[in-house]
DSSP file (Angstrom, degrees, kcal/mol; ACC not computed):
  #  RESIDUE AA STRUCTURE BP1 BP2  ACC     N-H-->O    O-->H-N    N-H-->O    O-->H-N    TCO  KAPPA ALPHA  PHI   PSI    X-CA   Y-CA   Z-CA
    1    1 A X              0   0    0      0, 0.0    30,-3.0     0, 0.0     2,-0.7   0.000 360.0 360.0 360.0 127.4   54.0  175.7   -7.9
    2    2 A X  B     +a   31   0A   0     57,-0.7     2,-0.3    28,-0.2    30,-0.2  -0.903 360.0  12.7-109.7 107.0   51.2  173.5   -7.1
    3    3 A X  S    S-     0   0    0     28,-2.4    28,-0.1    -2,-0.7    30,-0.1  -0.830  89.7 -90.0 113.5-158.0   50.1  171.6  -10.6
    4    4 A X        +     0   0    0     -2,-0.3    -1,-0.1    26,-0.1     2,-0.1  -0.259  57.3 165.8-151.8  37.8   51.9  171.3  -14.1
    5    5 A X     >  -     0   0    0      1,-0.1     4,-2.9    -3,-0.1     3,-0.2  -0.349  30.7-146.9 -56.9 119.9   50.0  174.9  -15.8
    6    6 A X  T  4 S+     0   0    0      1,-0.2     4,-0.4     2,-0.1    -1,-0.1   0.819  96.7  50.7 -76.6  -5.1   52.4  175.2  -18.8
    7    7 A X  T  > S+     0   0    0      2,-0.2     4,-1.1     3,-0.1    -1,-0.2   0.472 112.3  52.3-104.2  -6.4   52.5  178.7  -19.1
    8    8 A X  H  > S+     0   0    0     -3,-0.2     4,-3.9     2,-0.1    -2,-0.1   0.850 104.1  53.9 -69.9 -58.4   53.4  178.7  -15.0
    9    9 A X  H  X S+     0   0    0     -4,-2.9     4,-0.7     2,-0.2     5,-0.3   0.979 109.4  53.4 -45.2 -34.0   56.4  176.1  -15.4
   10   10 A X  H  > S+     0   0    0     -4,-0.4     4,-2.5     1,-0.2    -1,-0.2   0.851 117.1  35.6 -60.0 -82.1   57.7  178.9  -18.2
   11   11 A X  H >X S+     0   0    0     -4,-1.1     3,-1.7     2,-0.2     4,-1.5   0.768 115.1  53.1 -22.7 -61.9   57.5  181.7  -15.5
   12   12 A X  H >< S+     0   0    0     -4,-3.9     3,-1.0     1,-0.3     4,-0.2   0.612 115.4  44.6 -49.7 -86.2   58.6  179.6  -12.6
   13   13 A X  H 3X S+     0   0    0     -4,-0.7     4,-2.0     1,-0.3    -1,-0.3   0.393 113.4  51.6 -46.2 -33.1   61.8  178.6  -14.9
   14   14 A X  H XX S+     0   0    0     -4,-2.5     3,-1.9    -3,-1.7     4,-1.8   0.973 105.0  52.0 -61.3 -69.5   62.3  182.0  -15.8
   15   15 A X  H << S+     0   0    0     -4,-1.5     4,-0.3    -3,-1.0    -2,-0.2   0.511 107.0  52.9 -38.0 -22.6   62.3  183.4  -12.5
   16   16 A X  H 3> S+     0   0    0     -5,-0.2     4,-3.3    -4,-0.2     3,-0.5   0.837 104.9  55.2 -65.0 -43.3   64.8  181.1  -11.3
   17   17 A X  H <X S+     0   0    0     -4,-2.0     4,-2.2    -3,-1.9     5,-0.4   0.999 115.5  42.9 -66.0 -57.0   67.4  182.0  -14.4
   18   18 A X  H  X S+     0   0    0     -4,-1.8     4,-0.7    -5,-0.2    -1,-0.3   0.739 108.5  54.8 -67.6  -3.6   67.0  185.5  -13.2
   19   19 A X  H  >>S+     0   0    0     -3,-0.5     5,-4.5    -5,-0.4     4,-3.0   0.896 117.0  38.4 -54.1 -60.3   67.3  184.8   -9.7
   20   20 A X  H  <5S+     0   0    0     -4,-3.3    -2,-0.2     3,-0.2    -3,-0.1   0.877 106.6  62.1 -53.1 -34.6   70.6  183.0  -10.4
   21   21 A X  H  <5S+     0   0    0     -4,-2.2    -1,-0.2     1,-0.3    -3,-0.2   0.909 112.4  45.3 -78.6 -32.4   71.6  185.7  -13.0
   22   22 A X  H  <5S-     0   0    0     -4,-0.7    -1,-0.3    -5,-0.4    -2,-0.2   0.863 116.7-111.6 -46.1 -48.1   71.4  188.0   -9.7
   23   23 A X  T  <5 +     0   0    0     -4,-3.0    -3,-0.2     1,-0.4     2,-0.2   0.618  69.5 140.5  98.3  36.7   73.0  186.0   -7.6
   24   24 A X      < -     0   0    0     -5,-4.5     2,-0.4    -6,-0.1    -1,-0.4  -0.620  57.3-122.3 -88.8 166.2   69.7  185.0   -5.1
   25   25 A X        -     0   0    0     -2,-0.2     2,-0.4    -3,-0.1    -9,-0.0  -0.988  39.1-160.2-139.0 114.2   69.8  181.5   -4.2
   26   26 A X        -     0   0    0     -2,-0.4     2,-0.8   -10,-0.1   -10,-0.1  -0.849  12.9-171.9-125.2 103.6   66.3  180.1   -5.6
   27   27 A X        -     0   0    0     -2,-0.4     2,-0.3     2,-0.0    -2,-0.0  -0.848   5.9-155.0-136.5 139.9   64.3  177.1   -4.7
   28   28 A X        -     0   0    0     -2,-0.8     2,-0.8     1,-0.0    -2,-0.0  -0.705   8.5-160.3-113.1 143.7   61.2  175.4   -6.2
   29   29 A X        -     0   0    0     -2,-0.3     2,-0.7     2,-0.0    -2,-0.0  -0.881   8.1-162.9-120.9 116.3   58.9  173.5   -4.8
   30   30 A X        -     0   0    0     -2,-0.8     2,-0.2   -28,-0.1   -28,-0.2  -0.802  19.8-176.7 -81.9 111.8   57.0  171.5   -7.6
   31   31 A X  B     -a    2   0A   0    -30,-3.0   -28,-2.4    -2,-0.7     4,-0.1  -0.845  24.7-102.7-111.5 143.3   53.9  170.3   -5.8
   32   32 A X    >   -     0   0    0     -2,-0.2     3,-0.8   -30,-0.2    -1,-0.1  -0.058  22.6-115.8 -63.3 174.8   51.2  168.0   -7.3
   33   33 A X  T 3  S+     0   0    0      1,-0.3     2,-0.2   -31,-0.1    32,-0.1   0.876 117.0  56.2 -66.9 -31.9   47.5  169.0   -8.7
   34   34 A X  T 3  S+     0   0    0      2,-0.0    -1,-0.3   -31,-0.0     2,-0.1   0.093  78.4 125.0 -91.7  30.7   45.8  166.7   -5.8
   35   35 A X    <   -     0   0    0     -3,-0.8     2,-0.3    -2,-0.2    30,-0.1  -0.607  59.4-137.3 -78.7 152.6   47.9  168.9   -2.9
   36   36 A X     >  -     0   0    0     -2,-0.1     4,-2.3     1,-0.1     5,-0.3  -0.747  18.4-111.2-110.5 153.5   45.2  170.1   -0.6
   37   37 A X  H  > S+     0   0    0     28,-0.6     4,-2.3    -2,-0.3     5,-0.2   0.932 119.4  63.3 -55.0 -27.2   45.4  173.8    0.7
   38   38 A X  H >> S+     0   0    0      1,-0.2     4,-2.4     2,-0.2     3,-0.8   0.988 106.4  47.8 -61.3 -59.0   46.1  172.2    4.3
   39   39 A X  H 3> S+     0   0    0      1,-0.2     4,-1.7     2,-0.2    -1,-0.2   0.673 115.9  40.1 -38.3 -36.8   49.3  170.8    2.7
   40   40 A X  H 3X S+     0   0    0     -4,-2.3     4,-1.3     2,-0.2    -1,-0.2   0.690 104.7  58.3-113.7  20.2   50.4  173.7    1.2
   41   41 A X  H XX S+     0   0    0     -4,-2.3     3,-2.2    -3,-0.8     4,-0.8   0.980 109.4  57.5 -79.1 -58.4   49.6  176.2    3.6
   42   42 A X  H >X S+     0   0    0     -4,-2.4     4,-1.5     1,-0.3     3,-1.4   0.685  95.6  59.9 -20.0 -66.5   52.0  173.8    5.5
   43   43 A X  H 3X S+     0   0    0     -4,-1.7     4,-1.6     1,-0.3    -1,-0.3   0.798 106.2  44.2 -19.5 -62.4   54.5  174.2    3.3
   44   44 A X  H <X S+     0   0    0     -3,-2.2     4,-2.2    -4,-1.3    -1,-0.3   0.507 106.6  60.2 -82.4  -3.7   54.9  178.0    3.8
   45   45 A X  H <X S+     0   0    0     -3,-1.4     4,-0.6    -4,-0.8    -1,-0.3   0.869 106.1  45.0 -55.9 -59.3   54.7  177.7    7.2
   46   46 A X  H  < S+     0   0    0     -4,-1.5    -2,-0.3     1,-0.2    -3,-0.1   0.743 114.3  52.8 -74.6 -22.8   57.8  175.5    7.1
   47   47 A X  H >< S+     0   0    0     -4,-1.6     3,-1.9    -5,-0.2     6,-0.2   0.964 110.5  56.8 -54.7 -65.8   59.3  178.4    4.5
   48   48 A X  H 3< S+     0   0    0     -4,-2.2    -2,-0.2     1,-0.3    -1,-0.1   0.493  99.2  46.0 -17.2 -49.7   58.5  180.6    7.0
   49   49 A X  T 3< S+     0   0    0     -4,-0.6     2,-0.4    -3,-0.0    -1,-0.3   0.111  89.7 102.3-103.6   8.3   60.0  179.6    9.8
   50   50 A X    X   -     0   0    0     -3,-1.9     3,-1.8     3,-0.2    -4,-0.0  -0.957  56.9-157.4-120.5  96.7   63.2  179.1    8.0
   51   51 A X  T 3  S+     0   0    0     -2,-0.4    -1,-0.1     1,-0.3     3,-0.0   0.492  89.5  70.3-102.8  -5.4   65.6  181.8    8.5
   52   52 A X  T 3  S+     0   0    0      1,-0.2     2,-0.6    -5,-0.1    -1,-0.3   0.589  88.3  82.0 -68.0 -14.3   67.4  180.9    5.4
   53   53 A X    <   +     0   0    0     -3,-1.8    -3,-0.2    -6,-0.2    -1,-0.2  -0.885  48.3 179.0-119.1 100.5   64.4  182.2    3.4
   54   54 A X        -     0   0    0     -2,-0.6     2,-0.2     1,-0.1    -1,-0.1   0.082  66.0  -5.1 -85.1   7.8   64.0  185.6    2.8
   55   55 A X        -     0   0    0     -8,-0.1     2,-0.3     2,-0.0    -1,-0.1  -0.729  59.3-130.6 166.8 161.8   60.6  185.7    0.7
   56   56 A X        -     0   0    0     -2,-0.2     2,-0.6    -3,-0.1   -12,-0.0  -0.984   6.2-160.7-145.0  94.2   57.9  183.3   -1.0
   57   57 A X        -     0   0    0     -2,-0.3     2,-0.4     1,-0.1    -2,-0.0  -0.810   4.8-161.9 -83.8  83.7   56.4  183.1   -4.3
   58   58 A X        -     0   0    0     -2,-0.6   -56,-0.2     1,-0.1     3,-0.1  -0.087  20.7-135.0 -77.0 -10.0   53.3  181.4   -4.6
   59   59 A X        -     0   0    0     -2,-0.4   -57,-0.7     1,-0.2     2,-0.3   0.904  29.5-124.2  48.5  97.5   52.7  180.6   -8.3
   60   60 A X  S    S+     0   0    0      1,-0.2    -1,-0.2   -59,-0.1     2,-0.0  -0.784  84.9  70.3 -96.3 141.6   49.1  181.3   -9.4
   61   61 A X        -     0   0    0     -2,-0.3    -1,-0.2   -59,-0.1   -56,-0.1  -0.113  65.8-170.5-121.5 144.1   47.1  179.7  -10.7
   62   62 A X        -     0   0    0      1,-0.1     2,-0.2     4,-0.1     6,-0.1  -0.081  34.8-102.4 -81.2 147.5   46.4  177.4   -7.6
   63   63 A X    >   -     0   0    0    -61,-0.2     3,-1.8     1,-0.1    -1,-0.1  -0.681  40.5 -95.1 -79.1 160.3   44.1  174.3   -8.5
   64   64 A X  T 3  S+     0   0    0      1,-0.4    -1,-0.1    -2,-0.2    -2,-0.1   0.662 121.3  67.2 -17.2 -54.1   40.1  174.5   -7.4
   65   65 A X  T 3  S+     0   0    0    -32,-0.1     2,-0.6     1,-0.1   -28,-0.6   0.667  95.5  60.8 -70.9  -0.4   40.7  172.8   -4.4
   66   66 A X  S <  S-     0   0    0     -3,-1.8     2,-0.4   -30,-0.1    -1,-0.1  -0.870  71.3-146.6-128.3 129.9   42.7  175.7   -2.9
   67   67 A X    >   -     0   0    0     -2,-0.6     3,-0.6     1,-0.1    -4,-0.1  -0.572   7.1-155.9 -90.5 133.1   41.3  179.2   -2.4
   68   68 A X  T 3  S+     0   0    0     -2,-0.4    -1,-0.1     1,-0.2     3,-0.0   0.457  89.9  53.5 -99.0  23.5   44.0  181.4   -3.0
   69   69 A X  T 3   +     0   0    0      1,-0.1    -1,-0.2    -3,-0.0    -2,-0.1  -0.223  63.2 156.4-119.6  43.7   42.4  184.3   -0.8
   70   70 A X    <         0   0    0     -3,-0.6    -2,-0.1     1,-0.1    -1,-0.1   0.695 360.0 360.0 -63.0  -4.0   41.9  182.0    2.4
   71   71 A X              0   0    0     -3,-0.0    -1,-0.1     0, 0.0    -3,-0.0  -0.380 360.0 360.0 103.2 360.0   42.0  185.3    4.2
């Protein structure tokens, strides 16, 4: 989640209590509003590559400074 959108922080938080309630093993990365798209494209790069991580949820809506169809 890139920013502090309040009706995101609900979702994200849900989606972790049902992650858990599953039994997936769930991690957030709270990112600030000034993160630049270079930074968090980074991010998922490093997600990526990480064999421990079996999928990546992007948590719209992204701030202005990041096009979230980059494409």
């Amino acid at each position: 989640m890139v920013g502090e959108d309040p009706a995101s922080q609900v979702y994200v938080r849900k989606k972790g209590e049902q992650a858990k309630e599953v039994g997936f093993v769930s991690t957030e990365h709270r990112l600030p509003a000034t993160t630049s798209q270079e930074e968090l494209l980074a991010l998922v790069d490093q997600l990526n590559n990480d064999n421990d991580v079996h999928g990546i949820l992007c948590q719209l809506p992204l701030p202005s400074q990041i096009d979230e169809k980059p494409y």
